[in-house]
C-alpha positions as CSV (number, residue, x, y, z in Angstrom):
1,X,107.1,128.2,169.2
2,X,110.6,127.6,168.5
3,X,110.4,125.2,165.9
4,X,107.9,127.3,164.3
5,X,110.5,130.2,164.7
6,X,113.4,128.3,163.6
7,X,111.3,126.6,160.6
8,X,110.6,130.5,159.3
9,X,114.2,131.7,160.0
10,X,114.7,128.7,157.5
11,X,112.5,129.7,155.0
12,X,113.3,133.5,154.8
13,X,116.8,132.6,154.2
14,X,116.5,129.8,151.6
15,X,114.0,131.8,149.6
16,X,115.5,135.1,149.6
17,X,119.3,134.1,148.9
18,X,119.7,130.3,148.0
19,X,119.2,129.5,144.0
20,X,116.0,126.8,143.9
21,X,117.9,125.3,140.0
22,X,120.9,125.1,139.1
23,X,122.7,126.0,135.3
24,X,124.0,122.5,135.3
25,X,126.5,124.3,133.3
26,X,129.9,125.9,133.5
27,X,130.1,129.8,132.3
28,X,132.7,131.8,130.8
29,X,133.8,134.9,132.5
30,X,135.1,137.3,130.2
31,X,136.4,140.6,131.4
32,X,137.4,142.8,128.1
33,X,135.1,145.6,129.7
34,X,135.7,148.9,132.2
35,X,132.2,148.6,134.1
36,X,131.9,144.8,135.0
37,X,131.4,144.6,139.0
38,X,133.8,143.4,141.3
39,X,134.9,139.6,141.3
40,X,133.2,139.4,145.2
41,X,130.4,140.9,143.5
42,X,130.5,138.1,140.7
43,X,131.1,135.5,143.6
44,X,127.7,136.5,144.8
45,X,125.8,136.0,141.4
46,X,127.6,132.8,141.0
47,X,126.7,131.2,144.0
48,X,122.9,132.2,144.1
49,X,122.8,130.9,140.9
50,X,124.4,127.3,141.7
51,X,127.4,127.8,139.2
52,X,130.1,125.6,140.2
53,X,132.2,125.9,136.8
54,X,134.0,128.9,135.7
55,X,136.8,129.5,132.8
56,X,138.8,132.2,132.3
57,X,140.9,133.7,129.8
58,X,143.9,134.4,132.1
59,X,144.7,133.6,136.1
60,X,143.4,136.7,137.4
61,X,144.4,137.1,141.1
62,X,141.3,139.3,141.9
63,X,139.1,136.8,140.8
64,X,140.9,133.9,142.3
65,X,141.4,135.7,145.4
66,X,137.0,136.9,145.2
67,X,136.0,133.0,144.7
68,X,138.4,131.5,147.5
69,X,136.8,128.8,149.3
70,X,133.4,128.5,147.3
71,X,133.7,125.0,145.9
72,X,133.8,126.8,142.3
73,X,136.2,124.8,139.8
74,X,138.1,127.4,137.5
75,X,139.5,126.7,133.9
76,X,142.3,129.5,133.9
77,X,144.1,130.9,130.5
78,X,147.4,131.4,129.4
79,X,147.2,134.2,127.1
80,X,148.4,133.7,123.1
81,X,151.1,136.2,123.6
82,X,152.4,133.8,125.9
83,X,152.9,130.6,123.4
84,X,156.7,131.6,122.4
85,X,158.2,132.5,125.6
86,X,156.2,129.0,127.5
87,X,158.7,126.3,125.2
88,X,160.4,124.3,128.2
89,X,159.3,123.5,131.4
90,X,161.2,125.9,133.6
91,X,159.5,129.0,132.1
92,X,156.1,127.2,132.5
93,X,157.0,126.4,136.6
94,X,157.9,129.7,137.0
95,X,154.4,130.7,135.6
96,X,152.7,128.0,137.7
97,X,154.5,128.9,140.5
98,X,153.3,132.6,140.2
99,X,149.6,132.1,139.2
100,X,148.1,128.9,140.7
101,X,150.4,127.5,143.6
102,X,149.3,130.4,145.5
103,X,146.0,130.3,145.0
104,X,145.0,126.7,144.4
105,X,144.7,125.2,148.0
106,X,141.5,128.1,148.8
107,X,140.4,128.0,145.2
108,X,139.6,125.1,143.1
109,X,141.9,125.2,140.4
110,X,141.5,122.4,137.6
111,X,142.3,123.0,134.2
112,X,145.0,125.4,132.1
113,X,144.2,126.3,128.8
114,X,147.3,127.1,127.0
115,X,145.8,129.8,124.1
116,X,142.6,130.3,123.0
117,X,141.9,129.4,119.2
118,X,145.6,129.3,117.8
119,X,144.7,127.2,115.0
120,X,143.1,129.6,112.4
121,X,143.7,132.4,114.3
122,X,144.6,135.8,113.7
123,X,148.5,135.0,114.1
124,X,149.6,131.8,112.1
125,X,152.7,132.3,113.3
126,X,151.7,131.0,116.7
127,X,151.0,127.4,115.9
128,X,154.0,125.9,116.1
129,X,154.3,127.1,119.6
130,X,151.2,125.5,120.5
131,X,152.0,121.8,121.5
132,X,155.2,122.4,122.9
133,X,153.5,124.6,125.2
134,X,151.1,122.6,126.0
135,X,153.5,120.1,126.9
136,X,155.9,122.1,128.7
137,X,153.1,123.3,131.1
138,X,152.3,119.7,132.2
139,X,155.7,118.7,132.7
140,X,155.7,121.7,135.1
141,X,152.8,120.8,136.8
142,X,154.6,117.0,137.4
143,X,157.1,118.6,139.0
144,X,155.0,120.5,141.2
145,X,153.1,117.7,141.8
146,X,150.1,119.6,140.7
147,X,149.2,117.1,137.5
148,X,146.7,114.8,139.1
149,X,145.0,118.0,140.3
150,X,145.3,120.1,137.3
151,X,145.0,119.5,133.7
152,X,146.2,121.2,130.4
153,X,144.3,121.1,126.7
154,X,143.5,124.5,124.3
155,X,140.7,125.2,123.1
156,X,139.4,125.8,119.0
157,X,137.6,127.3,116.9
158,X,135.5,125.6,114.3
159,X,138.0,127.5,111.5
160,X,140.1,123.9,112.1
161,X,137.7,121.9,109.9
162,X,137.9,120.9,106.6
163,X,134.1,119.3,106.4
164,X,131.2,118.9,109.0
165,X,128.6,118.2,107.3
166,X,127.2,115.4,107.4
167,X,128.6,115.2,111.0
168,X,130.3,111.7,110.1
169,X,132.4,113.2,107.2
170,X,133.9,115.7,109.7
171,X,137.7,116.2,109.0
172,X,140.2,119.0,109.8
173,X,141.4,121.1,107.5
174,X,145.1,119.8,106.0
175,X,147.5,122.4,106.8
176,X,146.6,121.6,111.1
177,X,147.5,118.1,110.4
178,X,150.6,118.6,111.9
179,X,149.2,120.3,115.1
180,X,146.5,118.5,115.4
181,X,147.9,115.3,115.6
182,X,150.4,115.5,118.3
183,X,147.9,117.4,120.4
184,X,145.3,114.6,120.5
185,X,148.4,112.1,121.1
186,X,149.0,114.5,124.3
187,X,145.7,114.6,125.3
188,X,145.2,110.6,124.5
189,X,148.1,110.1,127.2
190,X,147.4,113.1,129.4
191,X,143.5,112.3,129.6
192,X,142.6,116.1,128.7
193,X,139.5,116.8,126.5
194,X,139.6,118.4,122.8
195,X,138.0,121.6,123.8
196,X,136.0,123.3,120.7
197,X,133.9,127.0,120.9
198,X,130.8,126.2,118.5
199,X,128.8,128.9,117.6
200,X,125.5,127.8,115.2
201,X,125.0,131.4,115.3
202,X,127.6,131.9,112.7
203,X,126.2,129.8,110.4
204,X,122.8,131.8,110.7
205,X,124.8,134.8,110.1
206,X,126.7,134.2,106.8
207,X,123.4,132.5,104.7
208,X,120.1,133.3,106.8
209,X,118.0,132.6,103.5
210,X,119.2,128.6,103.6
211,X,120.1,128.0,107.5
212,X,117.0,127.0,109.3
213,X,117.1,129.5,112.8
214,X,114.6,126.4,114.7
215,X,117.2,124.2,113.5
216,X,120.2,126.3,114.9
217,X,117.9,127.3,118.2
218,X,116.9,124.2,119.4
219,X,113.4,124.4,118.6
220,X,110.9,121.8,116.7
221,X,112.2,121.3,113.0
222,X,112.3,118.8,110.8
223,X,116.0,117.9,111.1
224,X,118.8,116.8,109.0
225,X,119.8,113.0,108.5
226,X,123.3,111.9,108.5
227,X,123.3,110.0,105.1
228,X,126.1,107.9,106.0
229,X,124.9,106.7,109.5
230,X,121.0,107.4,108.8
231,X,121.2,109.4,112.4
232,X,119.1,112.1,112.7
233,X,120.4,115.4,113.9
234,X,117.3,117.9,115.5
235,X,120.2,120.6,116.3
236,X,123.5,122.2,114.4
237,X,125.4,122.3,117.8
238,X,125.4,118.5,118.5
239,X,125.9,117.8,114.6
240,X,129.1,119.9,114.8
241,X,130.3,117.9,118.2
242,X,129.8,114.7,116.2
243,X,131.8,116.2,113.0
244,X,134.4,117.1,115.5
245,X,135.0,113.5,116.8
246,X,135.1,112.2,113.5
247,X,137.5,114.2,112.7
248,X,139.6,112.9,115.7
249,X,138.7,109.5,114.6
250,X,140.2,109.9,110.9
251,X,142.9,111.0,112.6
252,X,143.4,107.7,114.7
253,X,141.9,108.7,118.3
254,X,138.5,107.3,119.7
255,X,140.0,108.0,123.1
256,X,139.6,111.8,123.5
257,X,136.3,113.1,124.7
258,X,135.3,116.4,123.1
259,X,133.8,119.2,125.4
260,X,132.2,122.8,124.7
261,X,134.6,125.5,125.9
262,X,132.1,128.5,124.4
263,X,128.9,128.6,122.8
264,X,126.1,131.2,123.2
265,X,123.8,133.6,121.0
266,X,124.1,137.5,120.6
267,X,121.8,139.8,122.2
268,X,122.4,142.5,119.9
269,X,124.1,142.7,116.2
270,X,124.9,145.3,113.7
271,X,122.6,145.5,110.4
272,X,124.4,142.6,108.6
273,X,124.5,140.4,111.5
274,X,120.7,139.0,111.2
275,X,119.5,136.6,113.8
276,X,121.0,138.9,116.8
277,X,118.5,139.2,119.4
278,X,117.3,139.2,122.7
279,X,114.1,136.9,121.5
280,X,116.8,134.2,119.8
281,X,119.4,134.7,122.1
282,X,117.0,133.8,125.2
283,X,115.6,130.9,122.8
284,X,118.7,130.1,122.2
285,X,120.3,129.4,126.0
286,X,117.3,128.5,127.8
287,X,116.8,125.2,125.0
288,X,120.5,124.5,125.3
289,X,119.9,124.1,129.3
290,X,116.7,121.9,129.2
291,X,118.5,119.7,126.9
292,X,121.6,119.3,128.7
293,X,119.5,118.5,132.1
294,X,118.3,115.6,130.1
295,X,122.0,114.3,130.4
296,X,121.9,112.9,126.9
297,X,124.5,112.7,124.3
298,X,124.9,113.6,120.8
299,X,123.3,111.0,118.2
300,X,126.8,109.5,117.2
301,X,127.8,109.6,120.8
302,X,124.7,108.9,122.8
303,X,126.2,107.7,126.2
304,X,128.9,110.0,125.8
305,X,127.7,113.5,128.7
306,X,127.7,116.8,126.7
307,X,130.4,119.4,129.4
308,X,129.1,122.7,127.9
309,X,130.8,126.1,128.8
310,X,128.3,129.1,128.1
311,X,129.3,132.2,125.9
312,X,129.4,134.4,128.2
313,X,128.6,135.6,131.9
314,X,128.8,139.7,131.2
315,X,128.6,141.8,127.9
316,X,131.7,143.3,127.5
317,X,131.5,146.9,126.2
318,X,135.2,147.3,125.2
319,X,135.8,143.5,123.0
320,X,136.9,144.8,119.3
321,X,134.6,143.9,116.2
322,X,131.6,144.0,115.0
323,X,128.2,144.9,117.7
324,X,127.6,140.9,118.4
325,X,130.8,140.8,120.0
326,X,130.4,142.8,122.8
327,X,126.4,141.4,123.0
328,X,126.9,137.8,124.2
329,X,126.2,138.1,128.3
330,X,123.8,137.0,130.0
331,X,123.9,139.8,132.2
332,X,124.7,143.7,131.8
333,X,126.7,144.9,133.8
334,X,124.6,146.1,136.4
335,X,123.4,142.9,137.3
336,X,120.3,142.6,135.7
337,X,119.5,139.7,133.3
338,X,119.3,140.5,129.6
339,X,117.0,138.1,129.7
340,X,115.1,135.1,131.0
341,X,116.5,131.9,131.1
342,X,113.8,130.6,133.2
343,X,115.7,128.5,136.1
344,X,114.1,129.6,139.0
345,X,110.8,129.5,140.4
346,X,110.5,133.5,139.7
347,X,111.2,133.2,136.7
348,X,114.3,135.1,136.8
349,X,117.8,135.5,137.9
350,X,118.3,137.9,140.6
351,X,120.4,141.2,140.2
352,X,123.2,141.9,142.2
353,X,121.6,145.2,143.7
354,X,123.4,146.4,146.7
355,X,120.5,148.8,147.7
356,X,117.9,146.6,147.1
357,X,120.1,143.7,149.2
358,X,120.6,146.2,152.5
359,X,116.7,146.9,152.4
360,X,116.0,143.4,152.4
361,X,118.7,142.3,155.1
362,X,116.9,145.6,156.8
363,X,113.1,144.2,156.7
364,X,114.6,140.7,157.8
365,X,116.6,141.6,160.2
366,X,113.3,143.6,162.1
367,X,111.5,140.6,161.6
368,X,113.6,138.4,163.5
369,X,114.0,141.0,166.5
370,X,110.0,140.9,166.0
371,X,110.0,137.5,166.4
372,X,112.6,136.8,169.1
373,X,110.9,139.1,171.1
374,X,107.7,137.2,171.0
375,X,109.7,134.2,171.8
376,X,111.6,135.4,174.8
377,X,107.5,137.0,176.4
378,X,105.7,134.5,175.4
């Protein structure tokens, strides 16, 4: 009788709160929002979902604080606004001091990114901040003794290139030259990844009549052949990874692996943003899962692991621009899934649902006096 008890204990608990797939994947966790639920609340999600990988736009202390002694590895921000004040090594300690050393021995901290598309962002003033920051902020973590724990890149935007198409003619575009090139040589010697957000959704939305959507979603198409190589490419996002290592090639560097800091598909658009729905965006995610399970590389790159970070955990009702922007989660607010990305054995991901969670912690708990009883009569 007790083995049969202890076996059903067993089985209540690993069905109703253990994740039976994990993402494989790490997610982005934006916060530009006033109803997203509390970073404990997040924890929760995260772990029943088997999401080990989270990045972050800044070092939030509630979150760091929330996801304490999970095993969860967190890519933490330095804000743009930053850049300018971060030029030696004693401002960056000071930083480091205040927003990981405290944290970092309960929470697995393993990566700064020092802004977040500089290059061919808003503020071109900003750029020649950039490497010097980068560098200042490892020189800090030396000091601290953090660097063999902790590493620094930035990440980009595709706005840096020049050409990528066909993926073996990708260059940057001239005037980043002289940023690019002394960040590679820092991540070459720091052994930090070229971090680029790729959205194929954008290509979709500035010429829908000539973009195939199969092509951009993952699904069967006839493809596009790399004229150069004679590779064939059945996807825009693994063409665009390729473009971006040529263009680190042309640049001198085949030793700086390129990973996926944001990519994802909108839930929701304005009129001129075709392509923006719950149908593609679904499509969209759960294809770009099943192929990264496969553990494959990109055609130019076959051996070569694709590290993807998905655009993004939560919509985020208060991000500026157009309605796309603030349609990117794979979750509302609430908790419930905006849609199914099919990696459980339900079918779905479960909402975070207080209410619902007391009830059933209420039905389980009276089975188990149900059942201890019978044990302790029998």
């Amino acid at each position: 009788m007790a083995t049969i008890f202890s076996t059903f204990v067993l089985l209540i608990f690993s069905r109703s709160f253990v994740g039976t797939f994990s993402l494989g994947v790490g997610i982005n966790y934006g916060q530009i929002a006033n109803n997203l639920p509390s970073p404990s609340r997040v924890s929760m999600l995260l772990g029943s979902l088997n999401i080990s990988r989270v990045k972050l736009y800044d070092a939030d202390p509630n979150v760091l604080t929330a996801f304490a002694n999970t095993n969860v590895e967190f890519i933490i921000g330095l804000g743009n606004e930053y850049l300018q004040k971060m030029q030696n090594s004693e401002q960056a300690q000071i930083w480091i001091q205040q927003k990981v050393q405290p944290y970092i021995s309960q929470t697995r901290i393993t990566c700064i990114t020092v802004g977040n598309e500089v290059l061919g962002g808003p503020d071109p003033t900003l750029a020649p901040f950039l490497v010097t920051a980068m560098k200042a902020m490892y020189q800090a973590l030396v000091n601290l003794g953090l660097n063999s724990q902790v590493y620094v890149t930035t990440a980009h935007s595709l706005q840096i290139m020049k050409t990528s198409f066909p993926p073996s003619n990708g260059a940057f575009r001239d005037e980043y030259y002289q940023y690019i090139q002394p960040i590679l040589s820092f991540h070459a010697q720091t052994n930090s990844p070229f971090l680029i957000n790729a959205y194929p959704y954008f290509a979709y939305k500035s010429d829908p009549k000539n973009v195939p959507l199969d092509y951009l979603l993952f699904e069967p198409n006839v493809g596009s052949v790399d004229p150069n190589t004679n590779l064939k490419y059945d996807n825009m996002l693994y063409a665009q990874i390729d473009a971006v290592y040529a263009g680190i090639k042309a640049l001198g560097h085949t030793d700086v692996q390129v990973r996926i800091s944001e990519t994802g598909w909108p839930s929701k658009g304005d009129v001129d943003e075709p392509g923006a729905t719950v149908e593609n965006a679904g499509i969209y995610n759960r294809n770009l899962l099943q192929r990264l399970q496969q553990e494959q590389g990109t055609p130019a790159h076959p051996s070569q692991r694709i590290d993807v970070y998905v655009f993004a955990l939560f919509n985020e009702n208060m991000k500026p621009g157009p309605t796309s922007e603030r349609n990117y989660g794979l979750y509302y607010p609430d908790g419930s899934p905006v849609y199914n990305l099919g990696v459980q054995n339900q079918g779905y991901i479960p909402r975070i649902d207080y209410s619902s969670s007391r009830k059933n912690a209420y039905c389980i708990f009276r089975l188990l006096v149900l059942l201890l009883g019978m044990l302790l009569f029998a």
